[in-house]
N, C-alpha and C positions, 0 to 999 in steps of 0.2 A: 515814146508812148507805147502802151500793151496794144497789139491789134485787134482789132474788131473785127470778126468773123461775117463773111455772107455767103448761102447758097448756090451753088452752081451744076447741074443735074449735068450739063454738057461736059462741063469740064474734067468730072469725077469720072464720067464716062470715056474719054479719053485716055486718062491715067489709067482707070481699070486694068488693062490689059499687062500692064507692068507690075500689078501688085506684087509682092513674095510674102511668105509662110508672115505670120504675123503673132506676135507671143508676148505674153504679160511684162512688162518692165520693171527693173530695181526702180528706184527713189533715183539713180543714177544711173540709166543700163547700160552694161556694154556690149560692145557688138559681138555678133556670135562667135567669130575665132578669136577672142579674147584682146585685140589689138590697142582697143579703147581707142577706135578712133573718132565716128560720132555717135552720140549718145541722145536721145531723150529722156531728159529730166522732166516729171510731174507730182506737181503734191497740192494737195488740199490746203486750199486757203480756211482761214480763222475757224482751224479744225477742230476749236473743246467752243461746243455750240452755245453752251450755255455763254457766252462772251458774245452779247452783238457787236462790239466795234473791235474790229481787227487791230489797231493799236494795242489790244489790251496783250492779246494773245503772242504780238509779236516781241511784247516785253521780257515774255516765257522763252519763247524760241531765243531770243538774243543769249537772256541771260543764262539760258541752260545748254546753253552751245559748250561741249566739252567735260562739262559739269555733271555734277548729283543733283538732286532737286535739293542738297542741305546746300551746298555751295553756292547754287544759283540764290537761294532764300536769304544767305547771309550777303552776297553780292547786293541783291534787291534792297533787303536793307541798309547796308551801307549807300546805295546810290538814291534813298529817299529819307536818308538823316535819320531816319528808324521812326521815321512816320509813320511807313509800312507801304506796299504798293495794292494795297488793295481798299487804298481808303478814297480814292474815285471811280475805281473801276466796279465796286458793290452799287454803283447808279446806273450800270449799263450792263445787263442781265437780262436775260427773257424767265428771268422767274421775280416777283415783287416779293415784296417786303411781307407778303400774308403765305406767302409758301407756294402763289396759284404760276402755274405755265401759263407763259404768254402764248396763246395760238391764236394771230398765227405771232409772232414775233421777227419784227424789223431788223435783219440785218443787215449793214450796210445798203439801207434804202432799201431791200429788198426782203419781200414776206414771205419767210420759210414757213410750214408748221415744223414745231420743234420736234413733238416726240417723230412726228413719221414725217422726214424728210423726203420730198420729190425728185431735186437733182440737190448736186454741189458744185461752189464753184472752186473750178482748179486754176494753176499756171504753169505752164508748160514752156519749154525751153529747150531750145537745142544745145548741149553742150560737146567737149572736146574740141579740137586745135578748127575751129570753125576758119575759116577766110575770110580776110578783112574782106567790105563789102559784100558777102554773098546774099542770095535770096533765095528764102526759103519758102517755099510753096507746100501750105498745111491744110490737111483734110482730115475731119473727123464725124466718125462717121457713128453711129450708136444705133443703125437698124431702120429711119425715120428719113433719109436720105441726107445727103454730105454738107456741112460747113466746109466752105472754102475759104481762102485770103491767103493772098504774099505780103509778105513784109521782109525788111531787112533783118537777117537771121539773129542780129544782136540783141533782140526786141523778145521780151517773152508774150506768149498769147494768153488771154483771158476766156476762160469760158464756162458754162456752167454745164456739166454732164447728169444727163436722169440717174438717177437712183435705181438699180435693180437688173442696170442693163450694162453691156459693157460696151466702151467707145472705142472702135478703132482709129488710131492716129496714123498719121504717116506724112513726111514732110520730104519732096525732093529740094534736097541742096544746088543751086548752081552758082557757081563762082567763075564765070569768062571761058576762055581757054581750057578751064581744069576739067569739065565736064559735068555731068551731072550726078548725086548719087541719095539712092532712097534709104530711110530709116524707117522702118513700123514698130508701130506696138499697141496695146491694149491697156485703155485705163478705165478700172474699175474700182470705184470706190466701197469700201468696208465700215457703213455707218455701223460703229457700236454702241448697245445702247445700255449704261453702269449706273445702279441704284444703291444710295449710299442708304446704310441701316444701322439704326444702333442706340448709343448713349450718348453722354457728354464730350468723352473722349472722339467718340465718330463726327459727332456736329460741329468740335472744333473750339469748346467752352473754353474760354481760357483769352482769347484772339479775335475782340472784335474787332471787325474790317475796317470801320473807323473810331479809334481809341475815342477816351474821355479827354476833355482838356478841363486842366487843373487852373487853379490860380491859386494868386500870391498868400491871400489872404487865409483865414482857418473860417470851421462851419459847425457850431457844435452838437456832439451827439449827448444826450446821458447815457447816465451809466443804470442798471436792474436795482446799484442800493435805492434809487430813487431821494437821494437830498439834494438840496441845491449844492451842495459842493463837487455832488457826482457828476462832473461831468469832465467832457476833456475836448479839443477841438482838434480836428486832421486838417488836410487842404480840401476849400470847396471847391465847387465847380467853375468853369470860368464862364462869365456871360451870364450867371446868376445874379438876380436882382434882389430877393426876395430876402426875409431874415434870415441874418447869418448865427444871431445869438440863439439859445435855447429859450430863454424869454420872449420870441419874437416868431411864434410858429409858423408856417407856410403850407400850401396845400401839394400835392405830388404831381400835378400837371405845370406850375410852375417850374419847380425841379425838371423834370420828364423832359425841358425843350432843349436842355443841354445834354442829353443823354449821349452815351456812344451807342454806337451803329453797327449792327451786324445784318449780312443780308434776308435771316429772319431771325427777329427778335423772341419770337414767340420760343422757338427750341434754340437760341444763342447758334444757329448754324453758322460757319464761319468760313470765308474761302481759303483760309489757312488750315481749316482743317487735312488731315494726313487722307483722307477718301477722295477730297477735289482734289488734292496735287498729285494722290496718284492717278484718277483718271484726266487730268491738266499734261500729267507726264505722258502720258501714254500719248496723246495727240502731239505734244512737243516732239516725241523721239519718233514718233511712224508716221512718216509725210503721207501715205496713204492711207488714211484709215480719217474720217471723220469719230469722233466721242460727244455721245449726246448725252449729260449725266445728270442724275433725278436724285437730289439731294433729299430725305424722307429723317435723316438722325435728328436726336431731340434728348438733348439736354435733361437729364432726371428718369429716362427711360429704364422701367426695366421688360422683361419678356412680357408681362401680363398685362402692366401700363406700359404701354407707349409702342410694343410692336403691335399686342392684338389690339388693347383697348387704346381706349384716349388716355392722356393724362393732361394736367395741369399746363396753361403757359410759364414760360418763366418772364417774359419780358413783353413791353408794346414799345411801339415804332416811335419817334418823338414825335409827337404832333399836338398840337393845342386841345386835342381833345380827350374830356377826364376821363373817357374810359374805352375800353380794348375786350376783344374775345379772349374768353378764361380758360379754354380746353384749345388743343391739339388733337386731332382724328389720330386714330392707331394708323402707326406706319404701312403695315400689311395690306390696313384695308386702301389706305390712299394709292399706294403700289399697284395692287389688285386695276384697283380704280382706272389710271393711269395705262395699263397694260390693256384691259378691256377697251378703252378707247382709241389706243394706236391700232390696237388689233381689227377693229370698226373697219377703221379708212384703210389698213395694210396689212390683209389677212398674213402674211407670212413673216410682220413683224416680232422681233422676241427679245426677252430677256439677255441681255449675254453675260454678263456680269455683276454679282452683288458683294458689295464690300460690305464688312459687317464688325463690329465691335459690339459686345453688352456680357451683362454676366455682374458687373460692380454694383449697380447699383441693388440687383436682388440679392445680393449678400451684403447691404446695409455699409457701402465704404465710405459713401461721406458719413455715415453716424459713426464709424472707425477712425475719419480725420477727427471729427470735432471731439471726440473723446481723447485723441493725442493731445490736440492745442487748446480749447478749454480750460483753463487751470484753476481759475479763482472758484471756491465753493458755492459762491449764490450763483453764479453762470452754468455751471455744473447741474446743480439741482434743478435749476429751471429745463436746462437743456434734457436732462433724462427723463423729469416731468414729462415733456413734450412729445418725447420720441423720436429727438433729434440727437442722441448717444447713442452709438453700442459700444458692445464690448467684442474682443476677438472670439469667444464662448458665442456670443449673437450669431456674426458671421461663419462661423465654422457648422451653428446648426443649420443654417439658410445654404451652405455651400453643398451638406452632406443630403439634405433632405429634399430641398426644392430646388436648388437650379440644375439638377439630372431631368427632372422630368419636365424642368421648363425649354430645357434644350432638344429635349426629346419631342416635344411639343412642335417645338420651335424648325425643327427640321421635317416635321411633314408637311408643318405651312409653307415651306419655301420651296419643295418640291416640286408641286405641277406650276410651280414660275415659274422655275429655271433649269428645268428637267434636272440634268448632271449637276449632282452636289457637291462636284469641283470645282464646279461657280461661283460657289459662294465661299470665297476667300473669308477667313477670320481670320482679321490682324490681333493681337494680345494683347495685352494690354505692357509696360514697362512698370515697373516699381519703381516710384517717384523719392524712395527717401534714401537710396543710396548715394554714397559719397565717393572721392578716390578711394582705389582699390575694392569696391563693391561692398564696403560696410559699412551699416546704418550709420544718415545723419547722425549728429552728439544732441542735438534736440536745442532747446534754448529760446530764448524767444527772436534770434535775428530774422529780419526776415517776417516776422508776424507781430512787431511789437505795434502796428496799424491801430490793434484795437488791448486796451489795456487788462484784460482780461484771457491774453493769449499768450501760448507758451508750450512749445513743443516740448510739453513731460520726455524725457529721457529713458524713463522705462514703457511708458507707455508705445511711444514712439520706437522703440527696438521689437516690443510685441509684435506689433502691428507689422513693422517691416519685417521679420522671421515667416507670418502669416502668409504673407502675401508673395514669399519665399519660394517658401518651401511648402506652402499648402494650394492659392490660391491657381497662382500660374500653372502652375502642372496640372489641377485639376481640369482648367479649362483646356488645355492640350487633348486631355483625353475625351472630354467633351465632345469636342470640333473632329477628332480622327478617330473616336469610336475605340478607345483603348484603355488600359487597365481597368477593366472591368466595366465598363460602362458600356451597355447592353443598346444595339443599332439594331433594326431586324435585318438590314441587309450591313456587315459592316463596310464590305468592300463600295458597294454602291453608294452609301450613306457619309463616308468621309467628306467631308472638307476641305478644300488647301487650306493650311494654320502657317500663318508666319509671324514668326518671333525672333528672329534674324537684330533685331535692332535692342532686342535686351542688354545686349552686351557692351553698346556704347552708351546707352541710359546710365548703366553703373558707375559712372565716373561723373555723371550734370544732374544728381539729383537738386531737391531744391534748396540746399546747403552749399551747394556749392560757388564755389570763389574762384576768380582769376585776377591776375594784374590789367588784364586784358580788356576786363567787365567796362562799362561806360563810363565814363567820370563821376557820371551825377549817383550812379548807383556805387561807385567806391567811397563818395564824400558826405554824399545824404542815407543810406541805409548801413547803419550801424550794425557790425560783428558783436556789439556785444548787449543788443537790442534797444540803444538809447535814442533814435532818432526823431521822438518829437517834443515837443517843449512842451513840460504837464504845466506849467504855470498856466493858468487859467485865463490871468492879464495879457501877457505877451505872446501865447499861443492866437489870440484871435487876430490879432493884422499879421503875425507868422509864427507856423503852426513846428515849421523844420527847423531841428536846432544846427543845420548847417547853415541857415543862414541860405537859402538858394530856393530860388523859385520850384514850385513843384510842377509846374507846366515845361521843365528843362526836360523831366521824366520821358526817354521815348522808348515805350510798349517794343516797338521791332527793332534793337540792336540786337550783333549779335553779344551773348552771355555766357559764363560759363554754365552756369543751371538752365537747364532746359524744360524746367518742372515750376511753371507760376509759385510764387509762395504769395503770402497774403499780402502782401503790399504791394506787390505787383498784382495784384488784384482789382485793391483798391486803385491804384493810379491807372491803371487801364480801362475800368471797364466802372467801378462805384456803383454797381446792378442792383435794385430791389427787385425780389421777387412780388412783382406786379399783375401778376396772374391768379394769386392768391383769392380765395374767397374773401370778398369786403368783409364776414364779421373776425378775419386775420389780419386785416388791416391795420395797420396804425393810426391812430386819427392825425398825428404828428410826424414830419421827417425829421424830427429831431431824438425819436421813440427810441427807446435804448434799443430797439430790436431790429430798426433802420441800422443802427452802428455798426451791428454782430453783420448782418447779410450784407452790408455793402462791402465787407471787407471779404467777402468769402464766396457772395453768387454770381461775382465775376472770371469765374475760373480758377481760384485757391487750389493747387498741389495738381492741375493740368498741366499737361504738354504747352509749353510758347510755341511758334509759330517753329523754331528751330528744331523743337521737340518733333512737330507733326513733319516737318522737314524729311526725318530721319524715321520716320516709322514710313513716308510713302517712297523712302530707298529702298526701304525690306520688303513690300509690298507690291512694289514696279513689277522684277522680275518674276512673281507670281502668276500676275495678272499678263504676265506679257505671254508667262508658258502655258498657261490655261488658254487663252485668247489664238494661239499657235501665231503670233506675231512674227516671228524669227525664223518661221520656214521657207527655206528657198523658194525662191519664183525663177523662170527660165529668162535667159537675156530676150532682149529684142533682136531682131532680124536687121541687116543692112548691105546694101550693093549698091554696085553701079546701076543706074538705067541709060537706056536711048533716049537722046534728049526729045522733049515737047513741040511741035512746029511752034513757033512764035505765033502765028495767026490762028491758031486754034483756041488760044486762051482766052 
């Protein structure tokens, strides 16, 4: 067992006189002539705070021992059958399901406040060619007078050090005959505190925490022609009771009990998102360093909705009850919020880190999907009706005209955060429709034939991927570090870290893409040449998949070769209504042709998988680790002989 620490004013007084120089310690130190003989090892326990039960964190640490965070993600799902591992650990969070901090929040039996943590607990260990049997005699000391206790040196110590202060350690070894010898050091913990900001891609849209479960049976939707022939059936949900015919309507709180699960439904936040795994990484790979991180991204955001103002929910939580809050507060202000209150209780609390993606959705990119996959004329019309189309002409004037100055906007409100505007990392976004060798998808309906009025047009779809090429990304480059022309008042102080490091392996896993490799169920039930559901009207309702296979086989977290959702995976993942909607948008029916179109597409359609965010929080890690100055040497620890202790003094 870890030993229990008690005081002892006499005893530390004794020792005193033997102390030596005493100096910050590695994750592993060694001793100052470089010999590695003994060492003190210390690191922060269940150190990404946002995780109250240490289990969850050291599922992280296991599986990222060696690895990337894409390796560790594809190990993880392979070792939960691509259930995914974050579909029990989104119940043990110190943040709810409404987006609010738990303060103070239970961890492990024990009530931290989250944003402004007091102490942490560590464990500590003596390592190198220790003596069988020795005992070690440990004092730590933090300014408030000494913890004592001996234990057998095999045993690591438990304890919890203040926040702010730094704790000197120091443990004499004695082993019989061999004599005695001291090791010190200083541990000081580096609570950082990382605010995730942005769009859908920041939140994670695409990967909710806990998938949808499918069943056997079909659920039918219509179709916009509106006859009764129009209609067609997909797979329902499973554990649905309610009509599964079109003749047989049902209400949306029925539906709603089988929903999947994200840890806020309201902006589809996701703990797969590429912002929590890289600050998840960063606590995984730096034993010292606690990560407190304040998840703020929201689904449909753009700079005016959603970072300053509010915008729309997209989703409610499943619960029996028929109705949910419809707006999301602007990120900035909740931020602001947030920052003003840790600062209350811990005047010299601060920002250290902001992760940040946005920019798509002000240049209208889902009305540039739905305008590729859209095909049939009365879906078309209704959608441009709507002002759920653009065209690449749309986005090029929204690119050229407003998102400069919304950027421009946007970095003076991030400023008196986070002082240094190399804080705030922008990761970029990847361009979802490339195939091997980095040229566009061929388009087609594989992949989206979910709802039967979709159909990745071929030229539309090359447009759009050129745009996004050769116009989009570069633009936002310059954005973020204040270059080709785009006008900073200070440029040098005003940049950003921009990382885009990960574009390069997106080119090869757009959402076209194919391996032998891919799942079974996605080799045998999702058709290359877009046929996989059975349009018979008769025999689509008890099965809906013309492979003849259950749709509950579907698992959301394998790994794939596409790393880019396409619409079926959409659908079998996540089946979203946008429920946030104003009631007179509503459908009176979930069997509404309008239910069909968004279930197949507001589940994360042409987002990063979980493999995807994988691989944007690789490119992302080492940004945040060189801003953070993670990597800067610290001096070893001190170690010698002493004269041993009287026995009767202790």
């Amino acid at each position: 067992m870890a030993g229990i620490l008690s005081r002892s004013i006499l005893y530390i007084a004794l020792l005193a006189g033997a102390l030596v120089g005493i100096s910050t310690s590695l994750a592993e130190a060694q001793t100052a002539d470089g010999s590695g003989a003994l060492q003190i090892s210390w690191e922060v326990r269940n150190r990404f705070r946002l995780f109250r039960e240490e289990r969850d964190f050291l599922l992280h640490t296991d599986a990222g021992r060696g690895r990337s965070v894409l390796a560790a993600e594809q190990a993880l799902e392979l070792q939960s059958d691509g259930r995914g591992w974050a579909r029990n650990t989104v119940n043990r969070l110190c943040i709810d399901l409404a987006g609010h901090v738990s303060e103070p929040c239970s961890r492990e039996n024990v009530k931290e406040s989250y944003l402004t943590p007091i102490d942490h607990p560590v464990v500590v260990r003596l390592a190198g060619p220790v003596p069988v049997g020795a005992t070690c005699a440990w004092s730590f000391d933090d300014g408030d007078g000494p913890l004592v206790s001996t234990f057998d040196c095999a045993e690591p110590v438990n304890l919890r050090v203040r926040y702010g202060r730094t704790t000197a350690a120091t443990v004499d070894v004695s082993s019989g005959s061999d004599g005695s010898q001291r090791v010190s050091t200083e541990i000081a913990v580096r609570d950082i505190l990382v605010a995730g900001l942005g769009d859908s891609v920041a939140s994670g849209e695409g990967n909710p925490d806990r998938p949808v479960a499918l069943a056997d049976e079909g659920f039918c939707f219509r179709s916009y022609l509106g006859t009764a022939a129009a209609q067609y059936y997909r797979p329902s949900r499973a554990g649905y009771k309610g009509g599964r015919a079109c003749e047989a309507p049902d209400l949306l709180p029925v539906w709603q009990r089988q929903s999947a699960l994200w840890f806020n439904p309201a902006c589809h936040r996701s703990l797969y998102s590429y912002q929590t795994r890289t600050a998840l990484a960063l606590a995984v790979q730096y034993p010292h360093i606690a990560v407190t991180y304040l998840p703020l991204a929201c689904t449909g955001a753009t700079i005016a909705e959603g970072l300053f103002g509010s915008q729309r929910a997209r989703d409610c939580p499943p619960s029996k009850a028929a109705t949910c809050g419809g707006t999301v507060n602007g990120q900035l202000a909740e931020l602001r919020d947030a920052l003003t209150a840790a600062k209350r209780r811990q005047p010299d609390r601060k920002l250290d880190l902001v992760l940040l993606s946005v920019g798509a959705n002000d240049i209208y990119f889902s009305g540039l999907v739905a305008d590729v996959i859209v095909d049939t004329p009365t879906e078309r019309a209704l959608f441009r009706r709507s002002g759920l189309m653009a065209s690449v002409d749309d986005a090029r004037g929204a690119l050229t005209r407003d998102l400069p100055q919304g950027f421009a906007k946007l970095r003076e409100a991030l400023k008196p955060l986070v002082g240094d505007m190399s804080r705030v990392i922008y990761t970029s976004y990847a361009n979802p429709t490339l195939a091997q060798g980095g040229t566009p998808c061929p388009g087609g309906r594989a992949g989206f034939d979910i709802h039967p009025s979709f159909n990745a047009q071929p030229q539309r779809l090359a447009a759009v991927s050129n745009f996004v090429e050769s116009e989009f990304l570069p633009q936002l480059k310059a954005l973020a570090l204040c270059q080709s022309g785009i006008l900073c008042r200070n440029p040098r102080a005003d940049r950003m870290t921009f990382v885009d490091s990960h574009q390069a392996a997106f080119a090869s896993h757009g959402f076209c893409a194919r391996a032998e490799s891919d799942p079974e169920f996605d080799r045998q039930c999702f058709s290359a040449t877009g046929d996989s559901f059975d349009p018979d009207i008769v025999t689509s309702a008890s099965q809906p998949m013309l492979c003849g296979r259950s749709a509950g086989e579907f698992r959301a977290y394998l790994p794939r070769a596409r790393w880019i959702r396409d619409a079926n995976d959409s659908y079998f993942a996540a089946m979203t209504y946008p429920q946030g909607l104003p009631s007179s948008m509503q459908p009176n029916d979930i069997h509404d042709a309008t239910w069909g179109v968004l279930s197949a597409v507001y589940g994360g359609a042409v987002h990063p998988s979980a493999e995807g965010h994988a691989a944007m929080a690789d490119a992302a890690l080492p940004a945040a680790a060189a801003v953070l100055q993670l990597d800067a040497a610290v001096p070893d620890v001190t170690s010698g002989p002493i004269s041993p202790v009287p026995a009767d003094s202790r």
